[in-house]
Every structure is written in structure tokens, then in C-alpha cells.
C-alpha positions as CSV (number, residue, x, y, z in Angstrom):
1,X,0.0,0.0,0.0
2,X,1.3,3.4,-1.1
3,X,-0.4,6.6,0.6
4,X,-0.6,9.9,-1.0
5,X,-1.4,12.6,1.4
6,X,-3.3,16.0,-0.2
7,X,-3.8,19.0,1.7
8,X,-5.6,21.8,1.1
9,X,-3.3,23.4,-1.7
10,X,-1.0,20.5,-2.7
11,X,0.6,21.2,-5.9
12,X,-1.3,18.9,-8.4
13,X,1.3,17.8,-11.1
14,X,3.5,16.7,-8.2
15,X,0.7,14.4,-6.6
16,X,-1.0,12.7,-9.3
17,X,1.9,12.3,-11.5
18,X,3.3,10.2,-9.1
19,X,0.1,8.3,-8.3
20,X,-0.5,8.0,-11.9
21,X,3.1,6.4,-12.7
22,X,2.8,3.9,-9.5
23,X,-0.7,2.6,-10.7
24,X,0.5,2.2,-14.2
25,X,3.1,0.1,-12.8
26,X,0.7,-2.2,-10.7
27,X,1.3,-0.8,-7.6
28,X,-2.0,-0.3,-4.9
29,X,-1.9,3.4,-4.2
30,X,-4.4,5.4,-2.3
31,X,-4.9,9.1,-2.1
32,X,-5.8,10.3,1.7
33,X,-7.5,13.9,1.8
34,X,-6.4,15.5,5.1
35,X,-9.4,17.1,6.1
36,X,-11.9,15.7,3.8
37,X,-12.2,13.3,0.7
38,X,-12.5,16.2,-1.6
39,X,-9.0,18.6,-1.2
40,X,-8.4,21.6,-4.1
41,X,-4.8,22.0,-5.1
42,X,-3.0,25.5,-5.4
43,X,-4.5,26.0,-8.9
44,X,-8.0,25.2,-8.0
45,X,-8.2,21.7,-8.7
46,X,-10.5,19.7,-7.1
47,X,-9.4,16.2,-6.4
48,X,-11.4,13.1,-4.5
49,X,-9.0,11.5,-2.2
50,X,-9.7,7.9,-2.2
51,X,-9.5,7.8,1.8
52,X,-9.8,10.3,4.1
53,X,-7.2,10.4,7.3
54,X,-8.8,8.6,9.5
55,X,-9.4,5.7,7.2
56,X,-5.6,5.2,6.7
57,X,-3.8,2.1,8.4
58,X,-0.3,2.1,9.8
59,X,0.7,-1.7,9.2
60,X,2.8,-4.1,7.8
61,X,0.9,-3.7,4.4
62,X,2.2,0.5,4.4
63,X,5.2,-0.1,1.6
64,X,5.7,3.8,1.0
65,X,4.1,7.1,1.3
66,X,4.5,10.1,-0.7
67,X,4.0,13.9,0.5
68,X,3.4,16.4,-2.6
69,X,4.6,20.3,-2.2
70,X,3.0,23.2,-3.0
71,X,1.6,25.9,-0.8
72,X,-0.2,26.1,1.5
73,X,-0.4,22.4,1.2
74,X,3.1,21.8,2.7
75,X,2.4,23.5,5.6
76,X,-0.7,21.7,5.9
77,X,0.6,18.2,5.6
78,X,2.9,19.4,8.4
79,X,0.6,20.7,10.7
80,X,-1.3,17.5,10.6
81,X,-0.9,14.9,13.3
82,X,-2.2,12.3,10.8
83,X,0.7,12.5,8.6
84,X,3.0,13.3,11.0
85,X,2.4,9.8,12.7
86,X,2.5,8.5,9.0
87,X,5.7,10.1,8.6
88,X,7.2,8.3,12.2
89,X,5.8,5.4,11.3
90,X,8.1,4.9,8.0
91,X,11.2,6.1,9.6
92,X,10.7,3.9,12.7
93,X,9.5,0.7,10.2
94,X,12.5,1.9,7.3
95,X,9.6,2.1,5.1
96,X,10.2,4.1,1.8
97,X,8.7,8.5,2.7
98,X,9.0,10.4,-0.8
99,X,8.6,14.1,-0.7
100,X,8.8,16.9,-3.3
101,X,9.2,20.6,-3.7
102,X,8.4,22.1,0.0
103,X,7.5,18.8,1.6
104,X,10.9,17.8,1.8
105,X,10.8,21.0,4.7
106,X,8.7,18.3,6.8
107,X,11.1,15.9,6.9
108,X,13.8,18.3,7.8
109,X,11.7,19.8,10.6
110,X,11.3,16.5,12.0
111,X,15.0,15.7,12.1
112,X,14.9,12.6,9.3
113,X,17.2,15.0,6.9
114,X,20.2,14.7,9.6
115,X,23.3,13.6,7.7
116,X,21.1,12.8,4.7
117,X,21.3,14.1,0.9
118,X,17.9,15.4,-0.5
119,X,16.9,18.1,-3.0
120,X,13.7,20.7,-2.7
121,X,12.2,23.5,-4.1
122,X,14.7,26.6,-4.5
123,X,14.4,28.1,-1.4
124,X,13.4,26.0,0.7
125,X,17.3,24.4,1.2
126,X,17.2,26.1,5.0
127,X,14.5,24.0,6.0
128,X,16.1,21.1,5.3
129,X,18.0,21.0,8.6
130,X,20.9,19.1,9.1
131,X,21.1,18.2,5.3
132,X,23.6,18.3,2.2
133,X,20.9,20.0,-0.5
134,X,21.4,19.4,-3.7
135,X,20.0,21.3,-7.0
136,X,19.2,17.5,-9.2
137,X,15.4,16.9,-10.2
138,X,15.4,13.8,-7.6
139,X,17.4,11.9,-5.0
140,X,17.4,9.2,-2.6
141,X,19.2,8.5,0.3
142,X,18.6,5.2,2.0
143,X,14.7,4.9,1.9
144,X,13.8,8.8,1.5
145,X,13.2,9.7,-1.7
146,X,12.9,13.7,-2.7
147,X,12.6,15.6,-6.3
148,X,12.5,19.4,-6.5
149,X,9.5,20.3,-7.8
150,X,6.7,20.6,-10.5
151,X,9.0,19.8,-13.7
152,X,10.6,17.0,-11.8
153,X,7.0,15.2,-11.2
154,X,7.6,12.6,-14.2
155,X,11.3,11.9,-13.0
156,X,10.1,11.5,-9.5
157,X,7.2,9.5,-10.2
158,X,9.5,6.7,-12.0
159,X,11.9,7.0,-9.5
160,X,9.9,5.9,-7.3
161,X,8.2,2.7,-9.7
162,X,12.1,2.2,-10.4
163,X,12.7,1.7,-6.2
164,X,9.6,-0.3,-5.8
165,X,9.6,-2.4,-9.2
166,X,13.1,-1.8,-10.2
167,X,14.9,0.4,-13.0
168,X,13.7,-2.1,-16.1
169,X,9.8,-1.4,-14.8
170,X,10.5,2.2,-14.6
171,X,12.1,2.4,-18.4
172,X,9.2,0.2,-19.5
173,X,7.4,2.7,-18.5
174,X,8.8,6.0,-19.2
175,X,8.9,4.2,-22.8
176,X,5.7,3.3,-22.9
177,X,4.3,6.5,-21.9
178,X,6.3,8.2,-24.3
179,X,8.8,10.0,-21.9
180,X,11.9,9.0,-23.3
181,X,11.4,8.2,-26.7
């Protein structure tokens, strides 16, 4: 299971890309609204989360979950107790936590950044506390997993099927959808 936590202005591209590359690739992915099943991005999108946050299970079947940026939803996503529990569940269980653009910031504020390499939105490099930041479209370190924003969606996205389903799925893919032709 693969959670995908929107917040009140998540940045679209950078949430459904992803979920949209994972499903392609078989995986069982679930958006969770925080707040409600129905959460509008930052460019007035309205999306229905599949699950809402207090439908979501912290268990052995939790492989990954992935935090999208934007604003305000960032700081929504890290306001929440929900996801912040989701969050200390993966890092106490080494279970896979992507984030990209701002979200990265949450993982920094909460000390999992320490010693780590990870890449963000310009700007946001300070809030990644106690981490090397590094200006590439996506990185992982150990089982964290970040890209730098909106135009890095579709690298992220495979990145992620590549970790999960390894690099041959993830070029199967990106050929298949045309990426890398």
C-alpha cells in the first residue's frame, strides 16, 4: 500500500503524476485527503482522495508514502498529526517517505534530513535542517526519496516505480508513456 497525502493546496502535477506512474506500474496506491475526501490544489483543482485520514492504516501492508509540495499544502501536511504519525511510522519501520518541492521541509523539521542528501524547491534548502541540498530533479538516500518540484514530477514519479519495481519497470514505463522516446 502506497499513501498519497493531499492538503488543502497541494501542488497537483506533483501528486497525481506520481500516483498516476505507481498505478501504471501495478502498484495499490491510495490518495488520503487530510481534512476531507475532496482537497483543491494550489491551482483550484479539485481532487477526491480515495480515503480520508482517518481511514488510513499504519501496518505491515504500508510499503511507502508520498507527501506532494506546494503551498499552502506543505504547511498543511505538516501541521497535521495524521501524517506526522504516518511520517514516524516509515522512519521507525524503514519504510520508503517520498517528498517533493516544500514537503521535503517536513522531513527536515522533524529531524529525518540529519546527515542525509535530498533536493527541494529553491528556497526552501534552509529547512532542510541538518542536510547536504542538492539542486538535481530527484534523490534518494537510504529509503527517503525527494525531487524538486513541478517539472521534476515525471522523474520523481518513476523514480519511485524504479525503487519499488526496479529500473527495467520504470524504463518500460517511461517508454511506454512516451517519456523517453
Amino acid at each position: 500500500m502506497i499513501y498519497i497525502f493531499l492538503a488543502e493546496g497541494f501542488e497537483e502535477i506533483e501528486a497525481l503524476t506520481p500516483a498516476d506512474c505507481l498505478r501504471r506500474a501495478g502498484r495499490d496506491v491510495r490518495t488520503v485527503g487530510i481534512g476531507g475526501r475532496i482537497i483543491t490544489g494550489s491551482h483550484g483543482i479539485a481532487v477526491q482522495a480515495d480515503l480520508t485520514e482517518d481511514e488510513i492504516a499504519l501496518d505491515d501492508a504500508l510499503e511507502m508514502i508520498v507527501l506532494p509540495g506546494g503551498m499552502p499544502g506543505t504547511r498543511n501536511l505538516q501541521r497535521n498529526p495524521a501524517v506526522r504519525r504516518a511520517i514516524q511510522f516509515c522512519a521507525e519501520q524503514e519504510r520508503l517517505i517520498a517528498a517533493i518541492c516544500a514537503a521535503p521541509s517536513i522531513l527536515g523539521e522533524m529531524g529525518l534530513l540529519n546527515g542525509k542528501t535530498a533536493t527541494c524547491y529553491p528556497g526552501f534548502e534552509p529547512e532542510l535542517t541538518g542536510c547536504n541540498a542538492v539542486a538535481v530533479p530527484v534523490y534518494q538516500d537510504g529509503r527517503i526519496i525527494t525531487g524538486r518540484g513541478p517539472g521534476a514530477a515525471m522523474d520523481f514519479g518513476l523514480k519511485l516505480v524504479a525503487v519499488l519495481n526496479g529500473e527495467q519497470a520504470a524504463e518500460k514505463l517511461a517508454s511506454q508513456m512516451v517519456y523517453r522516446a
